[in-house]
N, C-alpha and C positions, 0 to 999 in steps of 0.2 A: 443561688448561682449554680448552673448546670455546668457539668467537664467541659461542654465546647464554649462555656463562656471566660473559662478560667486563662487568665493572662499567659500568651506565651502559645496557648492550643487553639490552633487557628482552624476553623472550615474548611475543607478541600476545597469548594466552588469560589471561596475566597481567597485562598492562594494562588489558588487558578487564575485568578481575575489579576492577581497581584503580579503575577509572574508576568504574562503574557501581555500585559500592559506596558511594561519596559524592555520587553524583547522587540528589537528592527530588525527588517529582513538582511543579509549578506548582501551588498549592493556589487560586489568583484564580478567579474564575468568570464565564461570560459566559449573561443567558437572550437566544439568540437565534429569529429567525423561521426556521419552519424551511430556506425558499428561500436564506437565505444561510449555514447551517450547512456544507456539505459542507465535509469536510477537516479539521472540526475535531475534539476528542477527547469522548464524552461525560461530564460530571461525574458522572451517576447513572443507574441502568435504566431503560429504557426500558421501562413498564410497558402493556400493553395494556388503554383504558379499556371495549372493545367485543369483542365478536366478528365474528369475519371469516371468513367472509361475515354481517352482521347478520339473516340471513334461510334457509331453506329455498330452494333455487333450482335451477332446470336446467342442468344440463352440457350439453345438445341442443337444436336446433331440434327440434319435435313434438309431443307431444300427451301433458297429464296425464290419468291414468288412474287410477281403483280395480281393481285385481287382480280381486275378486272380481265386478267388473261384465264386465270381461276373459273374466274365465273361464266368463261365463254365454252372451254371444255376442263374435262377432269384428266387428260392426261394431256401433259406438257414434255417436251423432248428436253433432255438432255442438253444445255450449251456451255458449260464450265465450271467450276471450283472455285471454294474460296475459302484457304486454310489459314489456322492461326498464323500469323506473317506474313502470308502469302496469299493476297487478297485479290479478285477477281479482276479482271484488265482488259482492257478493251471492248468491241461495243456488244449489249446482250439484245440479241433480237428479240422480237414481241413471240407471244405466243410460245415461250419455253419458260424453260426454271433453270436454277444455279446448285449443285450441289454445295451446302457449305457445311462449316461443322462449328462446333462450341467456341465464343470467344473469337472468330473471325469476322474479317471487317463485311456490311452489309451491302450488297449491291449498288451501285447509284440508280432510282427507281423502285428498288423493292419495297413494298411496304408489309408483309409478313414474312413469315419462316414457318413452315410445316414442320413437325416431328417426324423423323422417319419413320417412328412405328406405325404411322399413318396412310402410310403410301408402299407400292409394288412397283418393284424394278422389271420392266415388262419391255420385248424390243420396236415395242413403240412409242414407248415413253416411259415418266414417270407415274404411275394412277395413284391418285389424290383422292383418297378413300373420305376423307374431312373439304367437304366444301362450304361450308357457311363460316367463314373465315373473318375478325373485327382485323380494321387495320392497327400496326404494327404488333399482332400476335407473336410473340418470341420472341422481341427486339428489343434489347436493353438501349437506350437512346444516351450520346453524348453529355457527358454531366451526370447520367444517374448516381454515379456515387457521391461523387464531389462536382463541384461549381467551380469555375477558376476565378479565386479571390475570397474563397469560401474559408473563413477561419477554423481552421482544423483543430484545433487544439491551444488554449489558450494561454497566454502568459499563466505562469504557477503551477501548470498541471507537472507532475511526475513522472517521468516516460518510464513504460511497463513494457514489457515484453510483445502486448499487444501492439503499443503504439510506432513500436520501429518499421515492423514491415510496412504500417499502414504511409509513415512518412517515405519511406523509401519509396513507395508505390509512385509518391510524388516527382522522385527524379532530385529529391533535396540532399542533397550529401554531405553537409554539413550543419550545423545546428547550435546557436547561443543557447550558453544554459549559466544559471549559478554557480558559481563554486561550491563544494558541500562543504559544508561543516566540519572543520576540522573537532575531534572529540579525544582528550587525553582523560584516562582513565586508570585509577590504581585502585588497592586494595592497602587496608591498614592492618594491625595488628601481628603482633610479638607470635601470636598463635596459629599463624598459616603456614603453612607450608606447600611448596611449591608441585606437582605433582611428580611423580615420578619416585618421589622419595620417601623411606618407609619414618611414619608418627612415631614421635615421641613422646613421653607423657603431657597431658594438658594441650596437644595439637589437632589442627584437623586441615583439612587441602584447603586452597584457595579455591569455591569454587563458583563464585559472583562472577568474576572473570571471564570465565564461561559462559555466565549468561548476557552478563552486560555488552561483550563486543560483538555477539550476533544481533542483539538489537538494534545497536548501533549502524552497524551494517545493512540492516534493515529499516530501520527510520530513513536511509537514505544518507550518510554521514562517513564520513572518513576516520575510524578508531585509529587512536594510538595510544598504546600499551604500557603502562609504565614498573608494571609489574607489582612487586607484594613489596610494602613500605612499613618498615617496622617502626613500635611506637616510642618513635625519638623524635623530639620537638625539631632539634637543629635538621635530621632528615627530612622532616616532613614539608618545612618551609625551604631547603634547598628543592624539594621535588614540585613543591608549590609553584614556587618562582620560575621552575625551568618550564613547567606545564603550560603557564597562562603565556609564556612567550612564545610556543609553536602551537597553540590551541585555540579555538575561542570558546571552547568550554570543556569545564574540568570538573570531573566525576567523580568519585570517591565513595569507595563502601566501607563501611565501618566510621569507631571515630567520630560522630557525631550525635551517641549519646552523652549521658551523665554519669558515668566511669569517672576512674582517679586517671586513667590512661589515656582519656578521647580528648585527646589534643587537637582536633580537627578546628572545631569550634572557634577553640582562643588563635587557632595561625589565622583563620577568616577572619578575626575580630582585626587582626594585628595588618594585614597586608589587603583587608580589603573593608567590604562591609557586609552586613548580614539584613537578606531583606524579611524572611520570617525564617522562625524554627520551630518546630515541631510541630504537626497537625493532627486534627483531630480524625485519624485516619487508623484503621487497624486492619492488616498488620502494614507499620509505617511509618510510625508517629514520629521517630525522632531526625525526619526529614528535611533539611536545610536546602534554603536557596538565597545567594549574593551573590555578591560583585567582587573582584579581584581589579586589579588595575585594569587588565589585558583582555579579560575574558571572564566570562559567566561561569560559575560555580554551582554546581548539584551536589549533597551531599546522602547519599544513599544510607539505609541501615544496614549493618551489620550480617544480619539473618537473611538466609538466602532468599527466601519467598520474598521477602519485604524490599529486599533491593529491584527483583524481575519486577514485584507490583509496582512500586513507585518510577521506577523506569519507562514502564509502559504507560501508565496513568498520567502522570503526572510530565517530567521529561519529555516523553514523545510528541505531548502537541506545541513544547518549548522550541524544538530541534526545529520541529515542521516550520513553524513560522519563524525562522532565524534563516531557512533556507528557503524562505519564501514558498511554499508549499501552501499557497492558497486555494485549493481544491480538498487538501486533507480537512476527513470528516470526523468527528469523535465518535466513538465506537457507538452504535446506536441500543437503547435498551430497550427488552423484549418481557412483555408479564408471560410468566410460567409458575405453570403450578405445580408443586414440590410434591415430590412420593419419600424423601426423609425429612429429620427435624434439622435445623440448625440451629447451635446456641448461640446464642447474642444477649449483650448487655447493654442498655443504655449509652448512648455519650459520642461513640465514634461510629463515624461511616464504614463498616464493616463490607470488605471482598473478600468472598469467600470460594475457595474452588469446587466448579462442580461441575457436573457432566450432562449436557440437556440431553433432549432427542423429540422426536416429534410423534405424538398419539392420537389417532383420532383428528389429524390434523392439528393439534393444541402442543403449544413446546409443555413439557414437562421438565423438573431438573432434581439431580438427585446429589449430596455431599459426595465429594469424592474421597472422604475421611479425615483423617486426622488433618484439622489446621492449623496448628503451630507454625509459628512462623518460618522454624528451623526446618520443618518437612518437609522437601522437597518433591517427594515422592507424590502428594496428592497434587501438586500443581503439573506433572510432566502426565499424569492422568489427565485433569482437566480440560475441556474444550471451550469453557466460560469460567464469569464471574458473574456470582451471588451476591449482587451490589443492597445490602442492605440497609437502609435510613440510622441517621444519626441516632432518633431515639428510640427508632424499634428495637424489642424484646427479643425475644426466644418465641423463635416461627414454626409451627408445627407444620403436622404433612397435611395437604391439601388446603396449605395457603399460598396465595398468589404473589411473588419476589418478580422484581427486576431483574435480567439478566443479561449481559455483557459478553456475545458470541466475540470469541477472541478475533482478532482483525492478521491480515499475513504476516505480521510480523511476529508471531510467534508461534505459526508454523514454518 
């Protein structure tokens, strides 16, 4: 019987499947303005009520023109302008041109636009140095961007930075989206302490805390904080209880190993259920996820690295589909081949931090050092993970690994 057969140490792709199987998306709904929408998920499509561009318009500074007035002389006089807003008016005789400029509405009749650099301002006209002219040359045509009715973005998508202006462009000022997720989150253990404040024997900072609420905040979610919860059973299940009743999911680092102290475990047993624990994951393993009455339960390890990885990995695509974020992709992996060694043992799915870069066109990736779980220092180096197979060995240099380019949430 191999480690990832042994009862209790589950497969990551199979908790994966286990989790995500009983996560339903947030069905509440928020109509927000659109200025304060970014980050959130949207409830329905984004329909286009306009077209875009609303008009005929130029791609160039220069001058509207009829072809066939074009084709009868090379200089055309001067009859009018037509500037952004301020669009050309009343009637354009035959045989002239229209000065217009970038993003102004198009003549009624014109069927190109010249470039100015193409032509001489002369006091007989304009000279039209380019005469063999296709028609609408220049001309961005109504609808080029968008169609009116054209689904712009779909139920589930995540609105980014990109996509505000793009809606705004629409004239849409408001916007249904999901409620996010609310996410309560603490820290366990007798031996944190808070920062600011100088160690005492046997201490060290809280500093999960730190990692876990910018992810959070990044997954697209609403963190609430509940701070550092020392290991007393009656504490921990009053924080419990207060957690799953303004949360629908509740986080926890530390506490969820095999200590005389990790009490985390028996209060899930007690107020809720436990769907697995521990996986066959390194660094990671003593990873819990259940149910509480109210709300969904993550329990993270202890170790700082081990709590970012599992949060990232594992949690992030729980969150996404809880907030209905059906456009989120799993981080895609990429073969590179290694200029150090890494060591690895049999048994568990092994992330390891490392630093790629591109050679020759070919990713390459190299350990970013020391991987202990406790080290945090080579994960704030890292730009990837060194996703290495449950029963791969110890990989020397110039063999080819999986690799996991980190995704924005955690830059």
């Amino acid at each position: 019987m191999g480690c990832c057969d042994a009862p209790g140490l589950m497969p990551i792709e199979q908790a994966m499947d286990k989790m995500l199987s009983r996560i339903q998306p947030i069905e509440a709904t928020l109509q927000l303005p659109l200025a304060e929408a970014l980050g959130f998920v949207l409830a329905e499509d984004v329909l286009s009520p306009i077209f875009v561009p609303p008009f005929d318009n130029s791609a160039m500074d220069g001058y509207a023109i009829r072809i066939a007035d074009l084709e009868q002389s090379n200089v055309l006089p001067l009859s009018g302008k037509s500037f952004a807003g301020q669009p050309f008016e009343g009637e354009w005789p035959q045989a002239t041109c229209i000065r217009i400029m970038t993003g102004a509405q198009i003549p009624q009749g014109c069927d190109a636009v010249i470039m100015q650099e193409n032509t001489e301002v002369t006091d007989a006209g304009i000279v039209f140095n380019q005469t063999d002219v296709k028609p609408q040359n220049n001309i961005r045509p109504t609808g080029d961007d968008i169609k009116q009715g054209d689904i712009v973005l779909p139920k589930g998508s995540r609105l980014t930075p990109r996509d505000i202006p793009m809606i705004a462009s629409l004239g849409i000022s408001h916007i249904t989206v999901v409620r996010k997720p609310k996410v309560a989150f603490f820290s366990t253990g007798d031996e944190l302490k808070p920062l600011g404040e100088p160690l005492e024997a046997g201490q060290i900072y809280d500093s999960n805390r730190y990692g876990i609420k910018p992810l959070i905040e990044n997954f697209g979610c609403e963190p609430i904080d509940l701070g550092i919860i020392p290991d007393c059973p009656d504490i921990l299940k009053q924080t419990f209880e207060k957690a799953q009743k303004i949360a629908d999911v509740v986080v926890t680092s530390g506490g969820v190993s095999v200590g005389e102290a990790d009490y985390t475990k028996d209060i899930l047993e007690e107020l809720g259920e436990i769907g697995f624990w521990k996986l066959a994951i390194k660094p990671g393993k003593p990873f819990a996820f259940g149910a509480l009455e109210n709300a969904w339960f993550c329990g993270l390890p202890g170790n700082p690295v081990s709590a970012v990885l599992t949060m990232y990995v594992l949690v992030q695509p729980m969150l996404a589909k809880l907030s209905g974020h059906t456009e989120w992709k799993q981080p895609e992996s990429i073969p590179a081949t290694t200029r150090t060694a890494f060591k690895k043992s049999p048994g568990r799915t092994d992330y390891q931090r490392g630093v790629y870069s591109i050679a020759n066109g070919q990713f390459v990736v190299e350990t970013t050092g020391n991987q202990s779980s406790g080290a945090f220092r080579s994960m704030s180096l890292a730009n990837c993970f060194v996703v290495l197979e449950r029963e791969r060995g110890r990989v020397e240099v110039g063999e080819t690994v999986q690799i996991q380019l980190f995704n924005s949430t955690l830059y």
